[in-house]
SEKE-568295 format. One record per residue (C-alpha): residue number from 1; x, z, y. Coordinates in steps of 0.2 Angstrom, whole numbers. Layout:
   seq       x       z       y
   NUM       X       Z       Y
...
//
This chain:
   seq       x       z       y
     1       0       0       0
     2      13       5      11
     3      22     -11       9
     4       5     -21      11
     5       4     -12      28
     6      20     -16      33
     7      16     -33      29
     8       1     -37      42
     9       9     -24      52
    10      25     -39      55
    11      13     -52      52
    12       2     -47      68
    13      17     -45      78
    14      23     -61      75
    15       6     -70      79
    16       4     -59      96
    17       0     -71     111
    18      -2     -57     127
    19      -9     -70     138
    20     -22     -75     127
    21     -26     -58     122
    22     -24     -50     140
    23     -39     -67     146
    24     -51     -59     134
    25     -46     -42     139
    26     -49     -48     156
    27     -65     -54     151
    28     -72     -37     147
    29     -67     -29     164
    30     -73     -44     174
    31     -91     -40     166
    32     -92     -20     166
    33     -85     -21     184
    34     -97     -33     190
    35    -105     -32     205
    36    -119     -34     197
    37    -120     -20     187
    38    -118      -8     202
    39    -105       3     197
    40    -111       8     180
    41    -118      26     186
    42    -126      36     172
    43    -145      36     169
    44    -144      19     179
    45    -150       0     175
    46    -133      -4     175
    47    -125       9     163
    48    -139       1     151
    49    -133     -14     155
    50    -114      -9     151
    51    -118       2     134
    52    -128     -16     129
    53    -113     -26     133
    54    -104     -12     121
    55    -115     -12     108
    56    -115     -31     106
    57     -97     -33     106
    58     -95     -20      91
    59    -109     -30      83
    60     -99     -46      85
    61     -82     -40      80
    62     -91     -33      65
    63     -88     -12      67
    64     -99      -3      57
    65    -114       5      67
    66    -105      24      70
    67    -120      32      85
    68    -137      42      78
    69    -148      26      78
    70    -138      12      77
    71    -123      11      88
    72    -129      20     100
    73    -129      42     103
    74    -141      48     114
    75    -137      62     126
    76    -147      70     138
    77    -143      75     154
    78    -150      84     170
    79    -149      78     186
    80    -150      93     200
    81    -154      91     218
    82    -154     104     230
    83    -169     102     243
    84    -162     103     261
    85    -176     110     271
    86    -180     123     257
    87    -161     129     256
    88    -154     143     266
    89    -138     153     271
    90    -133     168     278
    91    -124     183     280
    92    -135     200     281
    93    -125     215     288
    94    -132     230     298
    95    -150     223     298
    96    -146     207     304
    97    -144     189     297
    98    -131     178     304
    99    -134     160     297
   100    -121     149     288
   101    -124     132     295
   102    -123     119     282
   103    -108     108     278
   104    -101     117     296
   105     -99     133     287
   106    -102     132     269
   107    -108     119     257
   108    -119     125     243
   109    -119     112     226
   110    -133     111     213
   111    -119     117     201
   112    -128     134     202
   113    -144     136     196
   114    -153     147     208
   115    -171     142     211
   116    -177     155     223
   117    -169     170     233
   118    -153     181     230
   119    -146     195     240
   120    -129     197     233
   121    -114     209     239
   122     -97     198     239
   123     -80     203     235
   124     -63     193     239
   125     -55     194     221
   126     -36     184     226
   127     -32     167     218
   128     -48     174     205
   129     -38     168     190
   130     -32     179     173
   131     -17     173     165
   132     -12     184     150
   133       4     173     146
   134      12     180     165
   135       3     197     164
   136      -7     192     181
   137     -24     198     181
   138     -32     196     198
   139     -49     203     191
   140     -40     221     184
   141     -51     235     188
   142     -64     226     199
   143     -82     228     195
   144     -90     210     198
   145    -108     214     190
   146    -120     208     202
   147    -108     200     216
   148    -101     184     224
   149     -84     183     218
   150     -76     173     234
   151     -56     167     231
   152     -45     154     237
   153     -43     139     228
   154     -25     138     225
   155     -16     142     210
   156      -6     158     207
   157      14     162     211
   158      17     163     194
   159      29     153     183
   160      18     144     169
   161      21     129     161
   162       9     117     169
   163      -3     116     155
   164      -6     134     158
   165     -10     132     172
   166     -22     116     173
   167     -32     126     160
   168     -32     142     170
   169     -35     134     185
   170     -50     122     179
   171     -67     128     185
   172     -73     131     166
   173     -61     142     162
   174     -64     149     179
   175     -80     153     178
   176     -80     159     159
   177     -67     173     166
   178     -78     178     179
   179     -93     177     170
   180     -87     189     160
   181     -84     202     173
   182    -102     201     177
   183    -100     190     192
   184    -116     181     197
   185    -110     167     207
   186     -92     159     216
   187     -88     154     233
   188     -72     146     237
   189     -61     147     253
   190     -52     132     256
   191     -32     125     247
   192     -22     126     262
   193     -18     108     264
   194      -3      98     255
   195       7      86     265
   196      -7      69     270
   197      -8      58     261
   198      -7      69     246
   199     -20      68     234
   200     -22      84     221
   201     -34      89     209
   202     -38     102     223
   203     -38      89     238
   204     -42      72     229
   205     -42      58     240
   206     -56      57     251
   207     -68      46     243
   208     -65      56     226
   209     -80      65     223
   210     -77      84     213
   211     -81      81     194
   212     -99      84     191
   213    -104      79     207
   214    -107      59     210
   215     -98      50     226
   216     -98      48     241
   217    -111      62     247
   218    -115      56     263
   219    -125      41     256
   220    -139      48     247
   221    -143      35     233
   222    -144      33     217
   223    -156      35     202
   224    -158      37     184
   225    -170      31     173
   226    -188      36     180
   227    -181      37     196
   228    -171      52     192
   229    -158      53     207
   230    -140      53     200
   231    -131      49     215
   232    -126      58     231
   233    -129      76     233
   234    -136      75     215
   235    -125      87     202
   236    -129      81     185
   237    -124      92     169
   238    -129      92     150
   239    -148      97     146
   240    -141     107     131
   241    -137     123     142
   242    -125     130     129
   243    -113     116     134
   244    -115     119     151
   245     -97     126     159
   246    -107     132     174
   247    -119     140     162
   248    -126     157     172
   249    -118     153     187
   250    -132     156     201
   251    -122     154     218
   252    -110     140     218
   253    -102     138     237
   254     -86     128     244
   255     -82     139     261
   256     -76     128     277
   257     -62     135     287
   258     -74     141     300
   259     -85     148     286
   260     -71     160     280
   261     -70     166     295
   262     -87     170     299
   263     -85     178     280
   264     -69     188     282
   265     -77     196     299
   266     -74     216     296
   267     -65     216     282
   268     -47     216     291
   269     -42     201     285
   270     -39     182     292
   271     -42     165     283
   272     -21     163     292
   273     -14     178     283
   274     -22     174     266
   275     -15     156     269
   276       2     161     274
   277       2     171     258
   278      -2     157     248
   279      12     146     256
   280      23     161     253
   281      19     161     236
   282      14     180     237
   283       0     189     229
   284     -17     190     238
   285     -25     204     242
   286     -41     210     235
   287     -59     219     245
   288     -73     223     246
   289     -83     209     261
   290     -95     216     274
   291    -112     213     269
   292    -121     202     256
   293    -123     184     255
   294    -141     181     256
   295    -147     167     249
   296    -161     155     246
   297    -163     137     236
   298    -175     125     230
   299    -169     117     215
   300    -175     100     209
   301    -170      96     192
   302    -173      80     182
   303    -171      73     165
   304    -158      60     164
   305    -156      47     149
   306    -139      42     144
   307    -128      37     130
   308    -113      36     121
   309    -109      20     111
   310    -101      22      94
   311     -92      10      82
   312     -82      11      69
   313     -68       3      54
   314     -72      11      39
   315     -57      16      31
   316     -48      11      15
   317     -42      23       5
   318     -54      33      -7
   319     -45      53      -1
   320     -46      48      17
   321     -57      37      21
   322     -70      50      24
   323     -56      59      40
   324     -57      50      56
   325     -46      45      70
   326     -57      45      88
   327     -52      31     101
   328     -63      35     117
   329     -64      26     134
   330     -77      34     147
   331     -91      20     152
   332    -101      26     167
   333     -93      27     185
   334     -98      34     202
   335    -112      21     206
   336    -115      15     224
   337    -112      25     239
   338    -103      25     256
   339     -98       9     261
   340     -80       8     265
   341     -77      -8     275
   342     -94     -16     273
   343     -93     -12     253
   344    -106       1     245
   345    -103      -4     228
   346     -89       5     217
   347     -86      -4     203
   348     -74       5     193
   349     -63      -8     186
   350     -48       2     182
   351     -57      18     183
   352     -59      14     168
   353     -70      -5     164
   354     -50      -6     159
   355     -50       8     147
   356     -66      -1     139
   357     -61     -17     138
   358     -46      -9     128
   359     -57      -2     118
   360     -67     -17     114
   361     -52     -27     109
   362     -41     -15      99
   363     -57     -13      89
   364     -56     -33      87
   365     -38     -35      84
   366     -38     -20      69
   367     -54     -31      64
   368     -44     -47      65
   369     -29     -44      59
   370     -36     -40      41
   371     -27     -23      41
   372     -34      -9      30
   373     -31       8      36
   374     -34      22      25
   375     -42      33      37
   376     -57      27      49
   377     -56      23      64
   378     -71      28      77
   379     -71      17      92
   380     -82      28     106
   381     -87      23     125
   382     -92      39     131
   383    -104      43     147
   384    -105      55     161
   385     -84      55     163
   386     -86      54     181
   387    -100      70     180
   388     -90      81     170
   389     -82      74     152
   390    -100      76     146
   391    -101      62     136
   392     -86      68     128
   393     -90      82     127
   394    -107      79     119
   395     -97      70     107
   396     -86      85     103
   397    -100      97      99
   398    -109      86      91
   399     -99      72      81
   400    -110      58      73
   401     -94      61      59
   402     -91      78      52
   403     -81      90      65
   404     -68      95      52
   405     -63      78      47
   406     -59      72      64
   407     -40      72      63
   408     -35      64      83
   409     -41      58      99
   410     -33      44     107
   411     -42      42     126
   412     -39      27     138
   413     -44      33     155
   414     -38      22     172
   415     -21      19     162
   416     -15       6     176
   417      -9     -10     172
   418      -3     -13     189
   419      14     -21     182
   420      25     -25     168
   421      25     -13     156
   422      40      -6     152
   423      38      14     149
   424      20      22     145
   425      18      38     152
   426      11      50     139
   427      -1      64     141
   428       3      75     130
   429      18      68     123
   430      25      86     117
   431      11      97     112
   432       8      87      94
   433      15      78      80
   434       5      63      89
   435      20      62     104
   436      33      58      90
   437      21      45      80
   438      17      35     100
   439      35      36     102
   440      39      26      86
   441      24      13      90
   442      31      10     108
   443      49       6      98
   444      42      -7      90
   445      37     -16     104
   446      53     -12     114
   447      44       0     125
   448      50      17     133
   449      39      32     133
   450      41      47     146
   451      31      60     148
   452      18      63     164
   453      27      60     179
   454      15      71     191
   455      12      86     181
   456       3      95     196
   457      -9      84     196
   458     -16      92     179
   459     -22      75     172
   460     -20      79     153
   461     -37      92     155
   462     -46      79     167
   463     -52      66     157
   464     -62      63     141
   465     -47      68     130
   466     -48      89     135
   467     -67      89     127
   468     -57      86     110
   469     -42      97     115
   470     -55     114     118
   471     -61     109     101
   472     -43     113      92
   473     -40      91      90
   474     -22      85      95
   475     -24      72     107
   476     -14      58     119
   477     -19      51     135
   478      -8      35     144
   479      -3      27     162
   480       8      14     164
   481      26      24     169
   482      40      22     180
   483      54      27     187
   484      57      38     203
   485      60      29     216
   486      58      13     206
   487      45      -1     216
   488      32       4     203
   489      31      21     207
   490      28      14     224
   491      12       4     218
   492       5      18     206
   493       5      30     223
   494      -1      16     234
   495     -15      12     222
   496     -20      32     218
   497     -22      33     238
   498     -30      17     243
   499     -39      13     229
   500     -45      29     217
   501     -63      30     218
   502     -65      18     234
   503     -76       3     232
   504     -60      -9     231
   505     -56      -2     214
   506     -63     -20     210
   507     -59     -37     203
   508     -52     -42     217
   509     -36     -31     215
   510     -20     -40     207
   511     -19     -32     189
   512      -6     -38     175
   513     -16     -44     161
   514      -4     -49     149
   515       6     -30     151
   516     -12     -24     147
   517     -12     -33     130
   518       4     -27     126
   519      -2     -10     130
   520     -16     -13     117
   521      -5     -20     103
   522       6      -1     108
   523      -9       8     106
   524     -17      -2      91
   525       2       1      82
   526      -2      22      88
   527     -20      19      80
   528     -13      13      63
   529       0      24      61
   530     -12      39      63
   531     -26      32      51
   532     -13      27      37
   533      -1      44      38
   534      -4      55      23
   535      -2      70      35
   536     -15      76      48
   537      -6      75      66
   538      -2      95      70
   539       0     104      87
   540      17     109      91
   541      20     128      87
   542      26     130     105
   543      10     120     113
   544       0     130     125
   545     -15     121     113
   546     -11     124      98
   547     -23     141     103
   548     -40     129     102
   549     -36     124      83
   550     -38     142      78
   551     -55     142      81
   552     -59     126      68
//
């Protein structure tokens, strides 16, 4: 068998033409970011549009049907809107209210799920984080049962590694610390700025709407199925509550400047001094704030129809056929919203139509090239990316294949084919046995590999490929590498802060087709190697992750 493999394996290479096979890739981009499908926002006609165009490709190349009915997964979603003239602010202390003026002071998002009126005492609880592997525990000894917690967004002095702290530092984890202290609801004092032109998870650039929200929130459109609004000022989250990060969270508001200030009144503090802290990499301090927070919301909420689209190769071998090797690409983006130089539409074509496309056509050259791998091999466009990971996550919780025989993700989220690829970056590349298996694919194909060049920017916990992390499942992620200093690192940068989430993330942007091919056949060559080793990929023993597989 292993000789067979070897076999197609040479055989494939030698019959690789990357223009023809970066055309068709093209193809697939040049539909899902169409104009005409209206940036492919969950819930809407043109998501349907783009799981059809799925669905009838895995149908053509021959996958086998791999969703609930059919090729296709439901999952149901809830779209939350806050009602403006029904929705209130302010500060009670010594029997007076002093309002919070919307968006001026403080910006309440249909994350929390109050539907009526709290009064609700607020403490400033620091950075708010609990990291046990630096003994740092901003929560120690504070009784949060009943209150606000109120901290500013900014990560901790302490000296992690950088997967420590993207986990720690991601609202889920957040919240499920403070939840457990008996907090009640968050509000978040602003990062103190980075350099311009900057763009973190923290301060994304300014198009970039925060996951779970939808873009562009001045523009106020956008709707489901049934008219259900997933657009601007909509937070849309999974209708199964147990999946909910946000689950119990009644109060969720992001503080302006002038708003913390208004906040910090009496309590002997400045939004300057807590700022300076931060940039001194000092602890914060920790207090009780004068008066409550009283406040008072109308909530909207609305089902919201969506799906995930499944295919799969069955695999070969009678042992292990029945384990499963997950490719996953999200399918929705951000819709239409503000128009940014007379264009409302943001079509999404590397974020991620390309990661799609890859998709459809390493599923058709597997198919094509009459290998057999031993293992199956689950092709999955995921929704609701853009709102959260909740397609992926959906997925996670509820596999249409057994949990326990799910052996590897491998996610294509925005991996930039911007130039000639000569290095992939890897996501990932050290936590699992997966890093040294990529590494051998690239080889092949006279590719380098490095690992993420931009650590800060947390990027191996914010796409599709963390909902299968949490679940204890090793996992990769790609972009396109470079050097420092190199002209490539130049157009990644340039493109990350003029194109992310902006309308002209279209197909009007020059793109290196042929490098995405060769990108494919990389990942294909990863794909294989998985599905036809004898041994389940493993997490490092030194991997921050390795935690998560505990719990399978």
């Amino acid at each position: 068998m292993k000789l067979r493999y070897l076999a197609v394996l040479v055989a494939a290479f030698s019959l690789q033409d990357f223009s023809a096979e970066g055309t068709r890739w093209w193809s697939h981009v040049e539909f899902l970011a169409s104009d005409d499908l209206q940036g492919r926002d969950v819930g809407s006609p043109g998501f349907e549009k783009a799981a059809s165009y799925v669905e009838g490709q895995f149908r053509e190349i021959g996958l086998k049907p791999g969703g609930v009915s059919g090729y296709r997964q439901p999952v149901k979603l809830e779209s939350r809107v806050l009602v403006p003239d029904d929705t209130t602010l302010s500060l009670a202390r010594n029997g007076e209210a002093q309002p919070l003026v919307p968006r001026e002071d403080a910006t309440m998002s249909a994350r929390g799920e109050l539907d009526g009126s709290i009064d609700a005492p607020m403490v400033f609880i620091g950075y708010g984080l609990s990291i046990p592997e630096a003994k740092w525990d901003d929560l120690a000894g504070l009784d949060l049962h009943g209150k606000i917690a109120v901290y500013l967004n900014a990560m901790a002095p302490v000296d992690v590694p950088d997967n420590v702290k993207s986990h720690v530092n991601s609202a889920g984890e957040r919240w499920a610390v403070l939840k457990r202290a008996g907090a009640i609801g968050i509000a978040t004092f602003p990062n103190p700025r980075p350099p311009a032109g900057t763009p973190t998870a923290d301060n994304p650039p300014p198009a970039a709407p925060a996951r779970g929200d939808t873009p562009a929130a001045a523009a106020g459109r956008g709707a489901g199925r049934g008219g259900a609004p997933t657009g601007p000022q909509a937070t849309v989250v999974l209708a199964d509550r147990d999946l909910q990060d946000q689950a119990g969270q009644l109060v969720s508001l992001t503080i302006t400047r002038r708003g913390a200030e208004k906040i910090l009144a009496g309590s002997g503090h400045t939004i300057d001094e807590l700022n300076q802290l931060v940039a001194d990499k000092k602890p914060l301090p920790r207090f009780p704030l004068e008066g409550t927070l009283r406040v008072h919301a109308s909530l909207k909420r609305t089902p919201v129809d969506s799906e995930n689209v499944v295919g799969m190769v069955e695999g070969a071998d009678p042992r292990l056929k029945t384990e499963y090797v997950i490719m996953s690409a999200h399918l929705d983006h951000i819709g239409v919203g503000r128009p940014v130089n007379g264009d409302s539409i943001y079509n999404g074509a590397m974020d991620d139509a390309s990661g799609v496309a890859s998709v459809i056509e390493i599923a058709r050259l597997l198919k094509a090239s009459g290998a057999t791998p031993k293992r199956s091999v689950v092709f999955v466009a995921v929704t609701g990316e853009e709102k959260g990971e909740l397609g992926s996550k959906y997925f996670a919780a509820h596999p249409t294949v057994p949990f326990d025989k799910i052996v590897a993700d491998v996610n294509l989220d925005m991996f930039l084919p911007l130039y000639p690829l000569k290095v992939i970056e890897v996501q990932g590349l050290v936590e699992s046995s997966l890093g040294d298996t990529v590494r051998l694919a690239a080889k092949d194909l006279g590719v380098e590999v490095q690992t993420d060049r931009e650590p800060e920017q947390n990027r191996f916990i914010r796409s599709d490929q963390y909902s299968f992390i949490k679940r204890g499942i090793p996992s990769l992620a790609f972009k396109f590498g470079y050097e420092f200093g190199s002209p490539e690192e130049k157009t990644r940068r340039a493109w990350v802060r003029d194109v992310y989430h902006k309308p002209n993330d279209d197909l009007k942007q020059p793109v290196d087709a042929n490098a995405a091919a060769k990108f494919d056949r990389v990942i294909l060559d990863l794909l294989q190697r998985v599905a036809n080793d004898p041994a389940r990929p493993t997490w490092k023993d030194d991997s921050f992750f390795k935690r998560f597989a505990t719990a399978r």
